[in-house]
KEKOLNU-491814 format. One record per residue (C-alpha): x, y, z. Coordinates in steps of 0.2 Angstrom, whole numbers, plus 5000, padded with zeros to 4 digits. Layout:
<atoms>
XYZ ...
</atoms>
This chain:
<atoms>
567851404323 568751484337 568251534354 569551634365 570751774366 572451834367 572951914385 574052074385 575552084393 575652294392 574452344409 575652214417 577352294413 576352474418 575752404434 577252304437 578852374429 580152274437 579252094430 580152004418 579352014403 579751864397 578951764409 577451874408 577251814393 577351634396 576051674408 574851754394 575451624381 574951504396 573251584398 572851604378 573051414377 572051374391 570451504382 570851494364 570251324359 569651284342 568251164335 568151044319 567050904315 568150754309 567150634295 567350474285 566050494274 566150334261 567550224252 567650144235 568349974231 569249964215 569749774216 569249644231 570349544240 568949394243 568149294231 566149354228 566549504240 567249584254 566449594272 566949764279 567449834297 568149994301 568750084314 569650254320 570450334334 570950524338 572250594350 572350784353 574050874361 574051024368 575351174362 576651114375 576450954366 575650864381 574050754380 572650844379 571250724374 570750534370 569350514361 568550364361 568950234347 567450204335 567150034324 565650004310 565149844301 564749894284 564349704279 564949634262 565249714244 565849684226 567049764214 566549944212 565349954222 565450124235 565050064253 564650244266 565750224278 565150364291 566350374305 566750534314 567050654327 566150814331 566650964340 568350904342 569251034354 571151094347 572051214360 572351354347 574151444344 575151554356 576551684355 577851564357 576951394349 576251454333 575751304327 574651274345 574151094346 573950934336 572950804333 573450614325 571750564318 572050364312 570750254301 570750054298 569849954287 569849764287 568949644276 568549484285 567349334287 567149374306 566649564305 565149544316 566349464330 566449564344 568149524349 568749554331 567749734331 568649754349 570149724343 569949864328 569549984339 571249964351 572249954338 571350104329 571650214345 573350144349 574150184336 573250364335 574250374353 575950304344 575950534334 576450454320 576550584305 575150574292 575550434279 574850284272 574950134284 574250004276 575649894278 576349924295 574449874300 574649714289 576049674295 575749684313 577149804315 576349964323 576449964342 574749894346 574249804328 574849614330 573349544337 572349634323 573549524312 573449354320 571449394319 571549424300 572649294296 571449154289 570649134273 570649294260 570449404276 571549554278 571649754279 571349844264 571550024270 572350114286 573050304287 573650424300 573250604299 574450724308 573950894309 574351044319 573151174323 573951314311 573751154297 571951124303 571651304302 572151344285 571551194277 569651224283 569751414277 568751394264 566651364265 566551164262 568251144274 569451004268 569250834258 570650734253 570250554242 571650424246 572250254236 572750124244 573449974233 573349794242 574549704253 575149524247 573749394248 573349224252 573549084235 571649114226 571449264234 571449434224 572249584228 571249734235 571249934228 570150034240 570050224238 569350334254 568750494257 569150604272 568350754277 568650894288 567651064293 567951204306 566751194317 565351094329 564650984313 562650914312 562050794321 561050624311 559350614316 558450454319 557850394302 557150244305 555050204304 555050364294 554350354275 555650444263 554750594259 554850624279 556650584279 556950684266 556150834273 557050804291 558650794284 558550964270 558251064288 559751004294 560751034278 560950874272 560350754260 559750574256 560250434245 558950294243 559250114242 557450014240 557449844249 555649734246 555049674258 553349564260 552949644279 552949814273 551249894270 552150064267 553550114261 554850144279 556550164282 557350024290 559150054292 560350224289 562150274287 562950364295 562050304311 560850414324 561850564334 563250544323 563850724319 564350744300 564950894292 563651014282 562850954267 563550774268 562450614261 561450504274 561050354266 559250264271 558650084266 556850084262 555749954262 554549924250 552849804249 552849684232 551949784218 550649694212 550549644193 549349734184 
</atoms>
């Protein structure tokens, strides 16, 4: 989605004859980047683990950062670095991740900068025994917008991350160090307007799936495969409602009038007198893309034995 508009230069040169065009055309380059800006919602929808790296399961945490650069290639925006604990699963199972940003503004191109700005969009995911700790959920999140500041070009970065060896990584690696703990995915995407542009052309914008095969691991530990989706739209995106205390035909109905769709888990529960939501992914206000999949926990009272 783009908002702006090209300045002409000719009622310039007719006003003005003896100006430079050149530079009168820096100055409408100048003033189409300041008013041509372009919007995208940005989404981690869900990931699918393959093998685990801890025995019984792996306990998840996630985190992503975004930078955007203007057309000169300056800073244009920090966004603020996101973290989720998605608690612990087995083999094959498909935890929803639900990370994202909405109406991410990209300064759009120019005469001169055809490819306009740029934005390094960075995703990490760790399993590890302390994923509730703050400090280790603190320390995600730096490292996640650190190395999105680092313009790294799009790639797979499992092992840089591992290792400790991206700028802003090493105490995410002395923290992961213990036991079968460990990250099992990290990527940088590195996009330029004109890219962002064309891959979101079509109606359902741009998805890509990507594999990312374990690092070494600890003696009796196993060796993760995690596959994760990304998604990306042209435009401002939905925002999640608050789900929770609703029954599921009511979350049902609120989500379809927002264009997207539920996915049930039931959860007993002897406190329950009616069936209720009690927990959602992607979480309230987060802004998704379109048609994407909320997923709800209901909670259900014991059924009685006939």
């Amino acid at each position: 989605m783009s908002i702006g508009f090209h300045p002409p230069i000719t009622p310039l040169l007719e006003r003005c004859p003896d100006w430079d065009p050149e530079y009168l055309q820096q100055e409408a380059d100048r003033g189409a980047a300041m008013s041509h800006i372009d919007y995208y919602t940005l989404y981690i929808p869900i990931c699918y683990i393959r093998e685990i790296r801890s025995t019984g399961g792996d306990t998840l945490v996630a985190s992503t950062g975004l930078q955007v650069m203007n057309a000169e290639g300056a800073l244009h925006n920090v966004w603020p670095g996101q973290a989720v604990e998605m608690g612990s699963w087995a083999t094959g199972a498909s935890p929803r991740v639900g990370l994202s940003y909405g109406n991410v503004d990209v300064p759009g191109p120019t005469h001169q900068k055809p490819d306009a700005g740029a934005i390094y969009w960075t995703f990490i995911l760790a399993n590890s025994q302390r994923a509730a700790d703050p400090v280790l959920v603190n320390v995600i999140t730096e490292a996640a917008v650190t190395v999105a500041g680092a313009l790294l070009g799009s790639g797979n970065i499992l092992a840089g991350v591992a290792g400790g060896i991206l700028l802003g990584t090493a105490e995410l690696a002395r923290l992961l160090s213990q036991s079968c703990d460990g990250v099992v995915a990290a990527h940088v995407w590195a996009l330029t307007a004109a890219q962002l542009a064309a891959r979101t052309s079509g109606s359902q914008g741009w998805f890509d799936s990507e594999n990312y095969p374990g690092t070494d691991s600890p003696f009796n530990c196993g060796v993760s495969n995690y596959d994760v989706d990304y998604q990306i739209v042209a435009g401002p995106g939905i925002t999640v409602p608050n789900l929770l205390g609703m029954s599921l035909v009511d979350a049902a109905h609120t989500l379809r009038g927002l264009r997207l769709t539920v996915i049930e888990t039931v959860h007993g529960n002897e406190l329950i007198e009616v069936p209720t939501v009690i927990s959602q992914t992607p979480r309230p206000e987060t802004i998704v893309p379109p048609y994407s999949t909320v997923g709800v926990v209901v909670a259900e009272p014991p059924k009685i034995p006939a």
